[in-house]
C-alpha positions as CSV (number, residue, x, y, z in Angstrom):
1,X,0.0,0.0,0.0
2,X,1.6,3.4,-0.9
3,X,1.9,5.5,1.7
4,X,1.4,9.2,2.2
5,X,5.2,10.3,1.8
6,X,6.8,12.4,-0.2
7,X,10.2,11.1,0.5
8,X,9.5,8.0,-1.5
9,X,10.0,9.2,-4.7
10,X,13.5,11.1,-3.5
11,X,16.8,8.7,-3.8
12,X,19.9,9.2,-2.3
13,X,22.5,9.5,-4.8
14,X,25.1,6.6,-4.1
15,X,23.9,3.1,-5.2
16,X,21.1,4.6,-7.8
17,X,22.2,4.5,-11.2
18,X,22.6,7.7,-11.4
19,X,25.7,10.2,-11.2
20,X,26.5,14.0,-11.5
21,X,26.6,15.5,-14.6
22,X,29.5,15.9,-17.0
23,X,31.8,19.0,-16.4
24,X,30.1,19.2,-12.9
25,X,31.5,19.2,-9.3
26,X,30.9,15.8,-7.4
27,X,30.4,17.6,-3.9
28,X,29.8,14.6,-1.9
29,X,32.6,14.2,0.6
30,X,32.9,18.5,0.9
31,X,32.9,20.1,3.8
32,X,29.9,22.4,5.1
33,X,30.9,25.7,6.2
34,X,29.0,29.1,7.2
35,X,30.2,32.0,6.1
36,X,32.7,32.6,9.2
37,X,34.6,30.0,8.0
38,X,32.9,27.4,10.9
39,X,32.8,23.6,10.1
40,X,28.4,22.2,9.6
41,X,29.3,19.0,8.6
42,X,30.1,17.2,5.7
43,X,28.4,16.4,2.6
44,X,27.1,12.6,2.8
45,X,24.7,12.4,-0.4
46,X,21.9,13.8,-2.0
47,X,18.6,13.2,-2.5
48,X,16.7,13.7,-5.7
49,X,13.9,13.2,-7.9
50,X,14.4,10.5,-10.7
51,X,11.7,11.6,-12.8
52,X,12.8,15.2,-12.8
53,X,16.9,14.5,-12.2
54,X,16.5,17.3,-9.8
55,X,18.7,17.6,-6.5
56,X,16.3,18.4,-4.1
57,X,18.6,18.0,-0.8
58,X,22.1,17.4,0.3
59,X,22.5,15.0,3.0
60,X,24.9,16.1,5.5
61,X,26.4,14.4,8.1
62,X,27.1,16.9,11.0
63,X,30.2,15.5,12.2
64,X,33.4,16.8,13.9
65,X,31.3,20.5,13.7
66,X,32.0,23.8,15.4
67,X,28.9,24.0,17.3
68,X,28.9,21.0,19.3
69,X,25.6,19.5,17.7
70,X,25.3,15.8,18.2
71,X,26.7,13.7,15.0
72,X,23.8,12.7,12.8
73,X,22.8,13.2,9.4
74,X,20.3,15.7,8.4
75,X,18.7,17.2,5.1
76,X,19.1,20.9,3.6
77,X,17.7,22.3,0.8
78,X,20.2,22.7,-2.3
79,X,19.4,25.9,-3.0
80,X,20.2,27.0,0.4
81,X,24.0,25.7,-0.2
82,X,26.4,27.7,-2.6
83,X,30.1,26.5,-3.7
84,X,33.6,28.1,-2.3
85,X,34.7,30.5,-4.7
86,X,37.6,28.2,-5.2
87,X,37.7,25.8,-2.5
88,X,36.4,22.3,-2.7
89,X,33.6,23.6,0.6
90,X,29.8,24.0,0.5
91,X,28.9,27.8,2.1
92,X,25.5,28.0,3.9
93,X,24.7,31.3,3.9
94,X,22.3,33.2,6.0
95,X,22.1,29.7,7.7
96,X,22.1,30.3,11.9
97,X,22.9,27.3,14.5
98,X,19.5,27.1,15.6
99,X,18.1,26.3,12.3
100,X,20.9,23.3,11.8
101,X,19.6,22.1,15.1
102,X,16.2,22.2,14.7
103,X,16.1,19.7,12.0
104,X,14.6,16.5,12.1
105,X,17.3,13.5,11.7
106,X,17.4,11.8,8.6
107,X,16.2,8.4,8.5
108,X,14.3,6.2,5.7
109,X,11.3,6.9,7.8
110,X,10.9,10.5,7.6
111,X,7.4,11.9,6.3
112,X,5.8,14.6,4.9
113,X,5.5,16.7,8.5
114,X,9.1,16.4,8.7
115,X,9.6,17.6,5.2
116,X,7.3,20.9,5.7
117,X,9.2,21.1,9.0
118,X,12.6,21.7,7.0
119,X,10.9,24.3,4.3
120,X,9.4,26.0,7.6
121,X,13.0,25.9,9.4
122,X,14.6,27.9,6.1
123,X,11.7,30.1,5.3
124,X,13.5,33.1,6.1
125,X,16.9,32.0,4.3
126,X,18.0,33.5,0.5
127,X,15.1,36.5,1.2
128,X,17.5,38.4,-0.8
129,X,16.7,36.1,-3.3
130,X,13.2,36.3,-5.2
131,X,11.4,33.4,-7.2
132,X,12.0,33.3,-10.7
133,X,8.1,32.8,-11.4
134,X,5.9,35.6,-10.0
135,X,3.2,33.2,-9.2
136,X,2.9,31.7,-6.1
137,X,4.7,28.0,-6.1
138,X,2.4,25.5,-6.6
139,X,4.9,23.0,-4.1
140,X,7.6,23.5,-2.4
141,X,10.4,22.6,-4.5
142,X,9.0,25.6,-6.7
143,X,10.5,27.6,-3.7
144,X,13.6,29.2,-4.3
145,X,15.5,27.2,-2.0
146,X,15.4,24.2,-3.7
147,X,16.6,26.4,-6.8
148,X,19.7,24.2,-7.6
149,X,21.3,26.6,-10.1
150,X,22.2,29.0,-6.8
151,X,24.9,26.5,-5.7
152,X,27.4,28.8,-8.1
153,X,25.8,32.0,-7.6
154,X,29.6,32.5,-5.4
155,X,31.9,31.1,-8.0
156,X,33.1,33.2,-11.3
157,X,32.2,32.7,-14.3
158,X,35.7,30.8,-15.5
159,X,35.1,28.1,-13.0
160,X,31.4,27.4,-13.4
161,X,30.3,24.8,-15.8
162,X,28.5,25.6,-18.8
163,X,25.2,23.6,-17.5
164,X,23.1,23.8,-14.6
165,X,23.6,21.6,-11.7
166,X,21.8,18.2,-12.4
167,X,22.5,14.6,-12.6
168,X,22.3,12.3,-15.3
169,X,21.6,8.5,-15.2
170,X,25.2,6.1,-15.5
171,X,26.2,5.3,-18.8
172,X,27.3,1.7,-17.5
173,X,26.0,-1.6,-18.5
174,X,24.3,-4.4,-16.3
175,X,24.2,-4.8,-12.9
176,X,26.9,-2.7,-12.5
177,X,25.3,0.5,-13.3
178,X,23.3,0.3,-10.0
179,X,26.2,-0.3,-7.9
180,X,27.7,2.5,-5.5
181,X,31.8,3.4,-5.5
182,X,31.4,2.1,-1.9
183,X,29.7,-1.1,-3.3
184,X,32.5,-1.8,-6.0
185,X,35.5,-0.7,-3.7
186,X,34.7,-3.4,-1.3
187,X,34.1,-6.0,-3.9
188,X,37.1,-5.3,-5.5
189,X,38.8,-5.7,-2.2
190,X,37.2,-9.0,-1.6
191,X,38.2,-10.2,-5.1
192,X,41.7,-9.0,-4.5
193,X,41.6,-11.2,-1.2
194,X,40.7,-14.2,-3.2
195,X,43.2,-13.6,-5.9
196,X,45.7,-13.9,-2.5
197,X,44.2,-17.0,-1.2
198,X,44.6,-18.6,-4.6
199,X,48.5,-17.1,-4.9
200,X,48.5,-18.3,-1.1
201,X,47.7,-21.6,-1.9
202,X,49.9,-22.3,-5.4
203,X,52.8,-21.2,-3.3
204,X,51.8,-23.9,-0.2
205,X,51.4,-26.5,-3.2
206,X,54.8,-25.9,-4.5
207,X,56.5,-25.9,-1.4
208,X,54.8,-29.5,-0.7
209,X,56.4,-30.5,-4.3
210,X,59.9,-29.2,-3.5
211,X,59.8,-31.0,-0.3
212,X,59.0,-33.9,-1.8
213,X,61.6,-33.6,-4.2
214,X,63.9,-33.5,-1.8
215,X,62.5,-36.4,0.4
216,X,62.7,-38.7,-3.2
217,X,66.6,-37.4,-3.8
218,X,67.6,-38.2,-0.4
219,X,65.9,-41.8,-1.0
């Protein structure tokens, strides 16, 4: 039975099938800063919409931070987030402590309430900012903190791709395509432990020949 829950057709990034865009930044594994330069968190993933290969969120994990707010991992609209001018660091600007700590933990499990909980916790961010459509939004990812294209209002125009921000689905074939890096880093470790067992074991099954070599000569 399909439940009420928007997060269900949101997908974190790693494991999907699906990868940043050509010519883009991969910002997963960057560090989350505010404008004074003080550590959020890091980025963990992102979640977005297949059908519209939107980012919606980045997942960030707020560990080893300035504030001394419990690790966990928690969701914050992309368009809230802009790159470093040059660094390899995600800026939330106009972002206070309280609103990082205010938001519900990410889980599998979160629901709609928790979603309208995060648009109400950043309602008051990017008010310098105005809605490209003078219409009211229809939803909230109309709202122009979930405007992806404002992670490079900060960077110049040299060092920002010639596409928006998006994602695009893995050009890989098979089963493959829907594994994470994570997912085929270990798997290549465990195939590179077999390959040692096997060299492991040639090794023990020539030093049982050579010994019996030697037990024949001595014969």
């Amino acid at each position: 039975m399909e439940t009420n829950n928007s997060f269900n057709r949101l997908r974190e990034l790693r494991g999907s099938g699906y990868e940043i865009a050509d010519g883009e930044p991969d910002i997963i594994g960057w560090s989350i800063r505010d404008t004074n330069d003080r550590k959020i968190g890091v980025v963990n993933d992102l979640l977005f919409e297949p059908e519209q290969q939107k980012v919606r969120y980045i997942v960030a994990n707020l560990r080893d931070n300035d504030f001394g707010i419990d690790r966990r991992k928690v969701l914050i609209p992309i368009g809230i987030a802009l790159l470093h001018e040059n660094n390899d660091d995600v800026i939330l600007n106009s972002t206070s402590a309280w609103q990082i700590r205010a938001l519900p933990t990410y889980d599998r499990n979160m629901t709609d309430q928790d979603e309208r909980d995060i648009f109400t916790i950043f309602s008051t961010t990017n008010t310098s900012l105005t809605n490209t459509d003078s219409q009211p939004y229809r939803n909230i990812y109309e709202h122009i903190n979930y405007n992806y294209d404002n992670l490079f209002r900060n960077r110049r125009k040299e060092n920002r791709p010639n596409k928006t921000f998006g994602i695009k689905q893995r050009e890989t074939n098979g089963a493959d395509s829907m594994q994470s890096p994570d997912y085929n880093r270990e798997h290549q470790y465990i195939n590179g432990e077999r390959l040692l067992d096997r060299i492991r074991n040639v090794k023990n099954d020539l030093n049982e020949i050579e010994r019996d070599l030697r037990n024949n000569r001595e014969f």
